[in-house]
VOLOBA-876456 format. One record per residue: residue in three letters; x, y, z of N, C-alpha, C in turn. Coordinates in pm, 1 decimal. Last residue first. Example, Ala and Ser with C-alpha at 12.3 -4.5 7.8 and 13.67 -1.06 7.14 Angstrom:
REM residues 2
    aa       n_px       n_py       n_pz      ca_px      ca_py      ca_pz       c_px       c_py       c_pz
   SER     1285.0     -225.0      708.0     1367.0     -106.0      714.0     1290.0        3.0      787.0
   ALA     1319.0     -569.0      780.0     1230.0     -450.0      780.0     1320.0     -330.0      780.0
REM end
This chain:
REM residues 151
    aa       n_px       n_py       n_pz      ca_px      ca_py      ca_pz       c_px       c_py       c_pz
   UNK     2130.3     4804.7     2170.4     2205.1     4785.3     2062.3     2283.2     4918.5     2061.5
   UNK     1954.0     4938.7     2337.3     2009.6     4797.3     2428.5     2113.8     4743.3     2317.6
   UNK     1820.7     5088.0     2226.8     1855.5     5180.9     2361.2     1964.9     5063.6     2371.4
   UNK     1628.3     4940.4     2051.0     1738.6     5024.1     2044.4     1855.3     5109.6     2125.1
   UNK     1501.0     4826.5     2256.7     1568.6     4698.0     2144.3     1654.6     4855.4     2114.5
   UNK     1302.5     4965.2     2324.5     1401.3     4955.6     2443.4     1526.0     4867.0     2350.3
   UNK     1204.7     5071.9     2113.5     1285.4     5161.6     2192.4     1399.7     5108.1     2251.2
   UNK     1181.8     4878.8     1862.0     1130.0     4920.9     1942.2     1220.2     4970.6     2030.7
   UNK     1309.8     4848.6     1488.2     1309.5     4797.0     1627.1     1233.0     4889.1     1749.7
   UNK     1224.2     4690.1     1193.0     1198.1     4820.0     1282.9     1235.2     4758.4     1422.3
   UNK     1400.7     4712.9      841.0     1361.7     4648.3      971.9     1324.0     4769.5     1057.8
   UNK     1187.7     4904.0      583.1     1294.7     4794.6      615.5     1252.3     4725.5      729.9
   UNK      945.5     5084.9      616.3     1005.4     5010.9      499.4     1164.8     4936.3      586.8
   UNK      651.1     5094.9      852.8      792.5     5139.5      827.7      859.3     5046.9      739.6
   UNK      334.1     5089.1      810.8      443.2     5035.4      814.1      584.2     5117.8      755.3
   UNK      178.9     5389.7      927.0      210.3     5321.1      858.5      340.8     5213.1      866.0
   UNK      155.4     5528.9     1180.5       38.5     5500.8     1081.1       84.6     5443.2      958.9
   UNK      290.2     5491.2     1486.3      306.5     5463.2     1390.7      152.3     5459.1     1319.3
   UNK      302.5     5568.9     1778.1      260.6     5607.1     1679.5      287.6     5639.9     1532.1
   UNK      286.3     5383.1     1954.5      439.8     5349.2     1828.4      419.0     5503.6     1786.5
   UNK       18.8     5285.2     1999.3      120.9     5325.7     2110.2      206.8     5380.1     2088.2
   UNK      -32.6     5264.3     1699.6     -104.7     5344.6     1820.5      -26.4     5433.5     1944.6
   UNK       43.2     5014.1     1667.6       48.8     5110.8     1587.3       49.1     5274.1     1658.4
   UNK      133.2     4798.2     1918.4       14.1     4850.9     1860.8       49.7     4968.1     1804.0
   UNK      364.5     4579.6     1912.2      316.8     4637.2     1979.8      227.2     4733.5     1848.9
   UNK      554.5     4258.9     2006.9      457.0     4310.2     1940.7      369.9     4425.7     2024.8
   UNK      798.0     4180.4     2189.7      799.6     4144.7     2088.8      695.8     4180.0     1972.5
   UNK      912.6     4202.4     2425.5      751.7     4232.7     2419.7      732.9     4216.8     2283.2
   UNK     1181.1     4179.0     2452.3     1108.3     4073.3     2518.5      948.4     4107.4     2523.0
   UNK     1378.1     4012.7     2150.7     1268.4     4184.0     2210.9     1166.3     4087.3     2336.9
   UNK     1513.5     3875.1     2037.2     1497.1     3831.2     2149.7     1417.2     3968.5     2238.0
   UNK     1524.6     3930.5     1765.6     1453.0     3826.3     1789.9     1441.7     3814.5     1936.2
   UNK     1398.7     4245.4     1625.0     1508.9     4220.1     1785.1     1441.9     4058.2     1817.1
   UNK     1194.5     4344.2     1480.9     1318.8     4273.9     1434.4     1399.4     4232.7     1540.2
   UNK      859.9     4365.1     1656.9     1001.2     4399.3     1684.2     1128.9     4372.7     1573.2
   UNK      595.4     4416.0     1435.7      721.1     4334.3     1532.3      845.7     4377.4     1520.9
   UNK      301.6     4608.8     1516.7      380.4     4624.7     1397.3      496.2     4496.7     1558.3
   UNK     -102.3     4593.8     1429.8       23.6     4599.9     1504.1      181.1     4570.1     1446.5
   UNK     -379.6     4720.3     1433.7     -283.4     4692.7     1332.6     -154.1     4746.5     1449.5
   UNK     -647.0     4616.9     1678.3     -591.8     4663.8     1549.0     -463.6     4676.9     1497.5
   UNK     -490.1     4423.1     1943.0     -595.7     4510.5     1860.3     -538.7     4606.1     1723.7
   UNK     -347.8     4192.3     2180.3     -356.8     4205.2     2041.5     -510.8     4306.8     1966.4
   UNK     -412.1     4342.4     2515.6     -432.2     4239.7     2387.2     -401.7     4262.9     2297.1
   UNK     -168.6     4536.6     2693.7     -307.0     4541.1     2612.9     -276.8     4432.9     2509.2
   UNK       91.7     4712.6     2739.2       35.6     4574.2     2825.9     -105.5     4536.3     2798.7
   UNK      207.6     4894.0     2662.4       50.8     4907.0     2721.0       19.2     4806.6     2795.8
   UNK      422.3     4807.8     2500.1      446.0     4884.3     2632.3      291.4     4930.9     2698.8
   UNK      250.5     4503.0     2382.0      328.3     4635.4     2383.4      363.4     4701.0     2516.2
   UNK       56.4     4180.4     2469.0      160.0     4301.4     2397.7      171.4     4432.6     2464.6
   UNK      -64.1     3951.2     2662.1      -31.7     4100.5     2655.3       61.4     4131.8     2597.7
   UNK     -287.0     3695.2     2520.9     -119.9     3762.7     2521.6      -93.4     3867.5     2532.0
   UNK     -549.4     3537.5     2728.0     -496.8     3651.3     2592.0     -357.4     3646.9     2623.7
   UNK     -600.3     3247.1     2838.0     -593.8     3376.6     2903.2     -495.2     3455.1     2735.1
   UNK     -883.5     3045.3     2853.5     -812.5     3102.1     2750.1     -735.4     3252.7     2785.6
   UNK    -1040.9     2967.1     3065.2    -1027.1     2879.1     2982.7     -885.1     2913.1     2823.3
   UNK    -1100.4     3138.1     3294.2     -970.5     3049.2     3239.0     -938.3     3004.1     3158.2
   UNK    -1217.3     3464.3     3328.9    -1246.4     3310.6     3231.1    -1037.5     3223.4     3212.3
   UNK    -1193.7     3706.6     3299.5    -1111.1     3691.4     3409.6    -1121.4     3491.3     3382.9
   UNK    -1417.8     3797.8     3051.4    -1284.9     3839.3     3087.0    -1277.3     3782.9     3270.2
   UNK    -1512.3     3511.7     2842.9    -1540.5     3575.2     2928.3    -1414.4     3663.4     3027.7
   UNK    -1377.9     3397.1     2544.5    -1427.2     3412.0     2693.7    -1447.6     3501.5     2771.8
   UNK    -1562.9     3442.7     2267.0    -1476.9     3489.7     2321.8    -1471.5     3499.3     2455.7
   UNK    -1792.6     3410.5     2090.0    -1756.2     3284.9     2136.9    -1571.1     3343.7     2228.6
   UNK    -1917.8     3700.1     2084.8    -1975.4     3563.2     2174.4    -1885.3     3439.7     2239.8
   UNK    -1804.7     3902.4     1918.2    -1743.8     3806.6     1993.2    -1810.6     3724.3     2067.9
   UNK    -2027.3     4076.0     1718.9    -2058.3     4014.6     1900.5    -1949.4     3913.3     1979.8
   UNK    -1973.4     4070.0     1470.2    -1984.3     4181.2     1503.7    -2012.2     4144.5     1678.3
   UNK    -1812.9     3785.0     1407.8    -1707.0     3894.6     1422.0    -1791.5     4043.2     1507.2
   UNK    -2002.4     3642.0     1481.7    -1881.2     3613.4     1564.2    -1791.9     3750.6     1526.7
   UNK    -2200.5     3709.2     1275.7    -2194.2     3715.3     1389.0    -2133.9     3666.5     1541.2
   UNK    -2037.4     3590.8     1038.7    -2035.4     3751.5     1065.3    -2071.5     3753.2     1185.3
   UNK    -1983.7     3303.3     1079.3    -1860.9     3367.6     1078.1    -1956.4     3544.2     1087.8
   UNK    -2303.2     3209.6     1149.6    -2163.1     3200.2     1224.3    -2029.9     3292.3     1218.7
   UNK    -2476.7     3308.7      894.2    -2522.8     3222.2     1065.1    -2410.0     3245.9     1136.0
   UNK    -2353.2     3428.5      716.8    -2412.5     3507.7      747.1    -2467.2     3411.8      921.9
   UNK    -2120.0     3206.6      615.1    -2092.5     3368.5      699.2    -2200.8     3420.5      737.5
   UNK    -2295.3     2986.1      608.0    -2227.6     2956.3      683.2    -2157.0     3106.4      748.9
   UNK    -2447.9     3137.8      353.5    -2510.6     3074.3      488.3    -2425.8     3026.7      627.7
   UNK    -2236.7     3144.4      202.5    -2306.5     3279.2      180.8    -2387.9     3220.3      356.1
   UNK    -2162.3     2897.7      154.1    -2057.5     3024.4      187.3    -2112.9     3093.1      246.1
   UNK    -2379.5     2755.3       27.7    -2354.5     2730.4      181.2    -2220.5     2791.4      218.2
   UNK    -2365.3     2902.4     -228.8    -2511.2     2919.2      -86.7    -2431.1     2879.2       20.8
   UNK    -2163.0     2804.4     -360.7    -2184.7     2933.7     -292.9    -2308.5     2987.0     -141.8
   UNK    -2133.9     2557.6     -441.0    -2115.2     2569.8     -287.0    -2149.6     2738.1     -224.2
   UNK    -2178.0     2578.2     -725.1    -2272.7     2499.7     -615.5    -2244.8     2550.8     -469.0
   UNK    -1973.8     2781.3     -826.5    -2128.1     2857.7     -823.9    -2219.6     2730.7     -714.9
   UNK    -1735.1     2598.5     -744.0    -1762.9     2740.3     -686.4    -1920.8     2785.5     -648.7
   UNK    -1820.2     2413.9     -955.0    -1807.3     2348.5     -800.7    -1850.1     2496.4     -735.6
   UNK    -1805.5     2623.5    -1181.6    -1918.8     2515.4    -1126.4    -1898.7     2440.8    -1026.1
   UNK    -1491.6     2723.5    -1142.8    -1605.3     2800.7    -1113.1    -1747.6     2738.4    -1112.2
   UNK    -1219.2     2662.4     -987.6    -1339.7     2540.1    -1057.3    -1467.2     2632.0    -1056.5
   UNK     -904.7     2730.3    -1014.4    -1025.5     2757.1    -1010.8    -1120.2     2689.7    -1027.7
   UNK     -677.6     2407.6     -887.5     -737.0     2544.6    -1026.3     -889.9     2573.8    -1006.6
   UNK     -422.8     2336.5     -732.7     -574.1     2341.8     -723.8     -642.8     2473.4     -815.4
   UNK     -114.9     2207.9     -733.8     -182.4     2306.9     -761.3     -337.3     2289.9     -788.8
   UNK       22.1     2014.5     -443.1      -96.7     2008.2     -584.4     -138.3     2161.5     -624.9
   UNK      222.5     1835.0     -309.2      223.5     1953.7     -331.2      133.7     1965.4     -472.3
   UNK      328.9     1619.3      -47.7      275.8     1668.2     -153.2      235.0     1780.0     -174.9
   UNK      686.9     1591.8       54.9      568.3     1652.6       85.1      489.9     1625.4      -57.5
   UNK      762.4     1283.6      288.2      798.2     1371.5      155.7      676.0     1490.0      160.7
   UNK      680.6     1075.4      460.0      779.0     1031.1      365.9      816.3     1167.0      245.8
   UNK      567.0     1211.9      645.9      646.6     1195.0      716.4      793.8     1097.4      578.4
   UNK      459.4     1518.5      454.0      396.4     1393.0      539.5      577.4     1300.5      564.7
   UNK      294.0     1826.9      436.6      369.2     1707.6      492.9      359.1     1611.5      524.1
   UNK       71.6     1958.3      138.7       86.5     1845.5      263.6      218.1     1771.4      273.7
   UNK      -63.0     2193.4      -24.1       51.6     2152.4       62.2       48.2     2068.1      169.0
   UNK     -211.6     2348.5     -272.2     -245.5     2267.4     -141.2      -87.2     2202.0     -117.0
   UNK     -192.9     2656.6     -418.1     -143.3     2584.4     -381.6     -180.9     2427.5     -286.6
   UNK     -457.9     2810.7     -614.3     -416.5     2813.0     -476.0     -319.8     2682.3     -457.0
   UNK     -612.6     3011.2     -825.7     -540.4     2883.3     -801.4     -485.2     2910.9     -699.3
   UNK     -673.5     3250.1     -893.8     -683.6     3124.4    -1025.8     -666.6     3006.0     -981.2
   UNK     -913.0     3442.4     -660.1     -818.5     3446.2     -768.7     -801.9     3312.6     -813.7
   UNK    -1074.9     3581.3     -495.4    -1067.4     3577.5     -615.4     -919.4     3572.7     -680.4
   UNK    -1128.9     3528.9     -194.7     -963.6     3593.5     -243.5     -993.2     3651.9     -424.6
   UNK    -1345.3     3317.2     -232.7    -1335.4     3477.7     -132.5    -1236.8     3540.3     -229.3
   UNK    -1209.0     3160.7     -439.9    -1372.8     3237.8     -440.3    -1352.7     3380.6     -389.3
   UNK    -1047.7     3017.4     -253.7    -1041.0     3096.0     -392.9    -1141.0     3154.4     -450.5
   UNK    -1221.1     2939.5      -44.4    -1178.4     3036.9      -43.7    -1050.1     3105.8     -161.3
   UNK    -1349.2     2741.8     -163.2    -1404.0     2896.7      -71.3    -1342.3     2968.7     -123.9
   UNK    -1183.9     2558.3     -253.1    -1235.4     2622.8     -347.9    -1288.2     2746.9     -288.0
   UNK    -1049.2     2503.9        8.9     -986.5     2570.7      -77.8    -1057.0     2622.2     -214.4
   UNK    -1296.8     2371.2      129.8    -1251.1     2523.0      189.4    -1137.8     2567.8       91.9
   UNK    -1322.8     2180.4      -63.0    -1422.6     2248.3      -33.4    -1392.6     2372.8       15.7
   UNK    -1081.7     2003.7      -25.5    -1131.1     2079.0     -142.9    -1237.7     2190.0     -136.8
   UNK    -1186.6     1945.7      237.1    -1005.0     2046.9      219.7    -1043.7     2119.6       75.9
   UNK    -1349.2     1763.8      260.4    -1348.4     1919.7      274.6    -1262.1     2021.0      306.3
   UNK    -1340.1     1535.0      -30.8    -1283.2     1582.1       75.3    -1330.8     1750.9      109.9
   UNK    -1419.2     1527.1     -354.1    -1544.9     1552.0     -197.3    -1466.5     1542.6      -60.8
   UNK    -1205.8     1556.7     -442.7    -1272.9     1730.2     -487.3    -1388.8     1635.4     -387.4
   UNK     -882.6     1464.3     -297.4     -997.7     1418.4     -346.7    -1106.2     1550.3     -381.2
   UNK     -570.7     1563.2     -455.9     -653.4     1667.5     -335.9     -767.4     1548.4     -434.7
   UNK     -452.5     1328.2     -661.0     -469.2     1418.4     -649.3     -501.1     1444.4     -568.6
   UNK     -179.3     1105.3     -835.9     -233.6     1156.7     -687.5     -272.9     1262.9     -702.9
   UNK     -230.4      902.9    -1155.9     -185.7     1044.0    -1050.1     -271.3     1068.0     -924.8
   UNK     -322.5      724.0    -1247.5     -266.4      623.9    -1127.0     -194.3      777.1    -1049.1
   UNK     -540.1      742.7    -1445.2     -406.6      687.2    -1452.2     -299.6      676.2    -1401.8
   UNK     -740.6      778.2    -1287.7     -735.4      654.8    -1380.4     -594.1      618.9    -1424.0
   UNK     -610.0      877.4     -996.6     -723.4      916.2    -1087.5     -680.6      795.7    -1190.8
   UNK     -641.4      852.2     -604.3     -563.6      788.7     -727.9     -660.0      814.7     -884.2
   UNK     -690.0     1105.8     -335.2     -695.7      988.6     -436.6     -658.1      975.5     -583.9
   UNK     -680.5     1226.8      -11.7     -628.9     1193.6     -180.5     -654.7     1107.4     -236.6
   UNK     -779.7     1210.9      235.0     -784.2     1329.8      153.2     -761.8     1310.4       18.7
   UNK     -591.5     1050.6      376.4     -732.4      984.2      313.7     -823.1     1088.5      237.2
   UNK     -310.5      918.7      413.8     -358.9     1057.8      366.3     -480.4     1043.8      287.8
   UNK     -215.6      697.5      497.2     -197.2      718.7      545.9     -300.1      914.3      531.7
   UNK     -293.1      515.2      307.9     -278.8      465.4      402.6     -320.6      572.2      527.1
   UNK     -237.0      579.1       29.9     -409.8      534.3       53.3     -383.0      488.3      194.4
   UNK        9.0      685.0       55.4     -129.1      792.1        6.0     -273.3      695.7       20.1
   UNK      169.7      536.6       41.1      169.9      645.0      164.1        3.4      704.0      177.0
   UNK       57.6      233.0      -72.4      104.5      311.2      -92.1      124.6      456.5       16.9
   UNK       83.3     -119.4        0.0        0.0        0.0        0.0       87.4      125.2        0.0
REM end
């Protein structure tokens, strides 16, 4: 038996014995999405596996696309938009189950557009545009105060 019918049940063998991404696996399914969303021709699929990697280019399929659209269009409007405008599924603040990562010299969650240290060993390593006051990305490397004060 081969790596691929053993071990990677996502793929299958076409008549003339090439490995492809199976198109009713739902790997195919979220990569056609979301070449849809993105609009564009083709999307890479990439799988490690412990003998080598596979590597399939996946081409637009605009009649798979136009079927699955409803359940795009139904799956963002039930779940993915009203998770983004009500965090619901976001614990509860002092909640164990998930404690956030304090960034920047604020000591504040990850929020809007944040910029990284280049200092691999910066010990706050991400901080908020805001704080920086930064409004745009800076063109090369950027380091943060204390990363410069310490070079």
């Amino acid at each position: 038996m081969s790596l691929y019918q053993t071990q990677c049940f996502f793929l299958q063998r076409d008549t003339t014995g090439e490995v492809h991404l199976s198109t009713s696996h739902k790997y195919y399914y979220q990569i056609q999405g979301q070449i849809a969303v993105c609009n564009v021709k083709f999307c890479d699929f990439v799988c490690w596996t412990p003998k080598g990697i596979f590597i399939e280019r996946i081409l637009r399929d605009n009649s798979f696309i136009d079927r699955i659209v409803p359940q795009l269009q139904l799956f963002f409007s039930r779940y993915l938009l009203p998770e983004l405008l009500t965090h619901s599924l976001e614990p509860e603040p002092g909640s164990s189950t998930r404690t956030k990562k304090l960034h920047c010299v604020c000591q504040k969650p990850q929020s809007g557009k944040m910029i990284g240290c280049d200092n691999p060993d910066c010990k706050i390593e991400w901080f908020h545009y805001n704080c920086m006051g930064i409004k745009r990305a800076p063109k090369g490397k950027w380091y943060c105060s204390n990363c410069k004060k310490n070079n």
